[in-house]
C-alpha positions in Angstrom: 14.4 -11.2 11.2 11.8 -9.0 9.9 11.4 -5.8 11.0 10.4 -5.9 14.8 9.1 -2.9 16.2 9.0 -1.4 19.9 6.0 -0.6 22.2 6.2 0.2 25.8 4.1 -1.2 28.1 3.1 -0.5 31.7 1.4 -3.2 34.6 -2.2 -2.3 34.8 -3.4 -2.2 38.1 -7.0 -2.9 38.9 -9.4 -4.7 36.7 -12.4 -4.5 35.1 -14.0 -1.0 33.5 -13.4 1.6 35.9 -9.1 0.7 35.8 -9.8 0.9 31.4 -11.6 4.3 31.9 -9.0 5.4 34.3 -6.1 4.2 32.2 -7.9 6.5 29.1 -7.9 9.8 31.0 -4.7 9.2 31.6 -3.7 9.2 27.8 -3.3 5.5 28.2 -4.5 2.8 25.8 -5.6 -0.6 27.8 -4.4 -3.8 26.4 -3.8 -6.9 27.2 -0.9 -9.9 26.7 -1.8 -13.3 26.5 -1.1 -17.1 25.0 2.7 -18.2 25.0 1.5 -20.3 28.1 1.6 -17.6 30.4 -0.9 -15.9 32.3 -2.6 -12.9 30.8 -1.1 -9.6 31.6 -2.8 -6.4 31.7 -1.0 -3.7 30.2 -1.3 0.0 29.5 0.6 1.7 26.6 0.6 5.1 25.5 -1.7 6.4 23.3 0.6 8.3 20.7 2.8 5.6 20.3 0.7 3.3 19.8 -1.7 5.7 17.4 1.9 6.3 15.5 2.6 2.3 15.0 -1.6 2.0 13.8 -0.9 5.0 11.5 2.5 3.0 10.0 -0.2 0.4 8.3 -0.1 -3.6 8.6 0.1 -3.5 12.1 -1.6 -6.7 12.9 1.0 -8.5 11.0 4.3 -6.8 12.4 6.4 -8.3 15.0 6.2 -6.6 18.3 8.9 -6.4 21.1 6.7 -5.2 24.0 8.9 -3.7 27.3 6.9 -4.5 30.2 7.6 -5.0 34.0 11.6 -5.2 32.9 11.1 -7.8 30.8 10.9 -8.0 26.8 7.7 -9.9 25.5 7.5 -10.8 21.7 4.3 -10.9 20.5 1.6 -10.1 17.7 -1.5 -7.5 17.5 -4.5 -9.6 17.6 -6.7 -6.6 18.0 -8.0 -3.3 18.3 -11.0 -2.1 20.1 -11.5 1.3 18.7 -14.4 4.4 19.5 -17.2 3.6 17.0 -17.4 7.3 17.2 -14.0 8.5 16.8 -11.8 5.6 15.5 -9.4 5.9 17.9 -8.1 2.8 19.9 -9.3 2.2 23.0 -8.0 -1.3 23.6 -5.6 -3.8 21.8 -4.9 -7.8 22.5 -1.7 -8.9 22.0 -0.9 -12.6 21.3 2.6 -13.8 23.1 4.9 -16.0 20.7 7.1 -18.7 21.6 9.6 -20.0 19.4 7.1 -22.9 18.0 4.4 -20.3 17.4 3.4 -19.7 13.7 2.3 -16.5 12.5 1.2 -14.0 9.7 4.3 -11.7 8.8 4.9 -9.1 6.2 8.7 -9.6 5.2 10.4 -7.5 2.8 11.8 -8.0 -0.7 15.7 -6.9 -1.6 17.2 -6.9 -4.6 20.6 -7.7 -5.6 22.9 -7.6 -8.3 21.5 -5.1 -11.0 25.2 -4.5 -11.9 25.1 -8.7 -13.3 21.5 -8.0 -14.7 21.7 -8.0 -18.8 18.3 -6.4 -19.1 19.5 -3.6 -17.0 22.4 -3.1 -18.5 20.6 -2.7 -22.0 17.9 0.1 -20.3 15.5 -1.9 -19.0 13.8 -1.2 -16.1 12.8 -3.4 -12.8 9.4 -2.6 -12.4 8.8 -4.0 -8.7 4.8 -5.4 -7.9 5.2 -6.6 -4.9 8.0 -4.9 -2.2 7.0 -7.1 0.7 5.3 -10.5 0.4 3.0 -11.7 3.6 4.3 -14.7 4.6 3.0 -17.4 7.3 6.4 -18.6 9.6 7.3 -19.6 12.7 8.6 -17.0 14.9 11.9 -18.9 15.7 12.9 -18.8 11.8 11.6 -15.5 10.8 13.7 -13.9 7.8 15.3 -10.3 7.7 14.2 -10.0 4.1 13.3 -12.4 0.6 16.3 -12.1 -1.8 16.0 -11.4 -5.5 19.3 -12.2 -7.2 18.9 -10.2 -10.6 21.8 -11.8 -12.2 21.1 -13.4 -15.9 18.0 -11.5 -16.0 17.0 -10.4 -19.4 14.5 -7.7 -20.6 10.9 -9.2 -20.4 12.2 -12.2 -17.3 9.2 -11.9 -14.8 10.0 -12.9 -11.8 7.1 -15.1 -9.4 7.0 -16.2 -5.9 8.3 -19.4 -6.9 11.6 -17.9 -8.1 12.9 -16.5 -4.5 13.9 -19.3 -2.0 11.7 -19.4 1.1 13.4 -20.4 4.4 12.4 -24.0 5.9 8.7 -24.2 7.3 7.7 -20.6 5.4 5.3 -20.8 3.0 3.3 -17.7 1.2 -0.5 -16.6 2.0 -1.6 -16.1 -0.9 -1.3 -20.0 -2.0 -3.9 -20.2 -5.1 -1.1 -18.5 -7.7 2.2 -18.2 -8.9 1.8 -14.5 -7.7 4.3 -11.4 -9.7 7.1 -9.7 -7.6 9.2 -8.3 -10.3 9.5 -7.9 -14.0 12.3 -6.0 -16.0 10.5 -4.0 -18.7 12.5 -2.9 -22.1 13.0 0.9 -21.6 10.8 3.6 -23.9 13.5 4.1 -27.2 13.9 0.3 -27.9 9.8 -0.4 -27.6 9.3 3.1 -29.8 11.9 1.4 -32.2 10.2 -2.2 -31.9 6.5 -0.1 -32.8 8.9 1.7 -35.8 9.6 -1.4 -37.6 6.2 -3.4 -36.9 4.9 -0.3 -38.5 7.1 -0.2 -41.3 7.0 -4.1 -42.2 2.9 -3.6 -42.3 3.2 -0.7 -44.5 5.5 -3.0 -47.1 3.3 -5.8 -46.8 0.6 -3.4 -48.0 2.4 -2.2 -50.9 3.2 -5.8 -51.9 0.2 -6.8 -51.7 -0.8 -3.6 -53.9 1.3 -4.5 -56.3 -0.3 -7.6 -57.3 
């Protein structure tokens, strides 16, 4: 599964504006979980953690285990209500998931086998676009990771989207290209040698074409 990260969560008691404002001088962030079938629930988490996991970047796209009441919720950030003033967060949505749910995800990219990679071995460097590709999938079927297998790979292989094998019902957002993760460049000395003798076969075809 991809990386799923923890909030906790307290039972907000009281409704409406004066429990928010309360929850807020209390260093509290007010929130709310809902979807999944469920009732809403209204939650308060704490404002550094919550500022630390909004600092960490991609937040509305990361898989959330929420600890609330004793139970463990999995859900998604739908939003975040912050001070126009400030930019702080002053209230977040989140969406509960259920095993059919399908949702955004940013899933990471691992590669393997540099050892059986011939480019490699000959210099070349793996020059890496994309570390993580954002993926739509269904929360029951989420994967730890996209696998690159780097074997056979020569100096100049680039390597798309449509190279790494997706799990069953997962499919990539951006759906309009055959988008770059990877390429394995030829290292500095053999494209300084490669410019040498372009260089010296256009200096002979001058002087051939001198001579006559």
């Amino acid at each position: 599964m991809a990386e799923n990260l923890f909030l906790d969560a307290t039972v907000r008691v009281g409704k409406g504006k004066g429990a928010a404002r309360a929850a807020r001088r209390e260093n509290l962030v007010p929130g709310v979980i809902y979807g999944g079938g469920e009732e809403p629930t209204a939650i308060n988490v704490k404002f550094n953690e919550l500022l630390k996991l909004l600092k960490r970047g991609q937040f509305l796209s990361s898989l959330l285990t929420i600890k609330v009441g004793g139970k463990e919720v999995k859900a998604i950030c739908r939003a975040v209500q912050r001070d126009v003033v400030k930019d702080l967060p002053v209230h977040v949505d989140f969406l509960r998931l259920s095993e059919k749910s399908r949702i955004n995800l940013y899933i990471p990219v691992h590669f393997i086998n540099h050892d059986d990679a011939p480019g490699l071995r000959r210099g070349g460097t793996l020059t890496v676009v994309r570390n993580e590709v954002e993926l739509k999938v269904t929360a029951a079927n989420i994967p730890d990771e996209l696998v690159v297998d780097l074997t056979d790979h020569q100096i100049g292989d680039v390597i798309h989207i449509s190279d790494i094998t997706l799990p069953e019902g997962t499919r990539p957002m951006i759906t309009d290209r055959d988008f770059v993760i990877a390429n394995i460049s030829a290292p500095r000395a053999l494209v300084a040698e490669d410019d040498a003798e372009e260089a010296e076969s256009d200096e002979s075809t001058t002087e051939e074409s001198g001579e006559e």
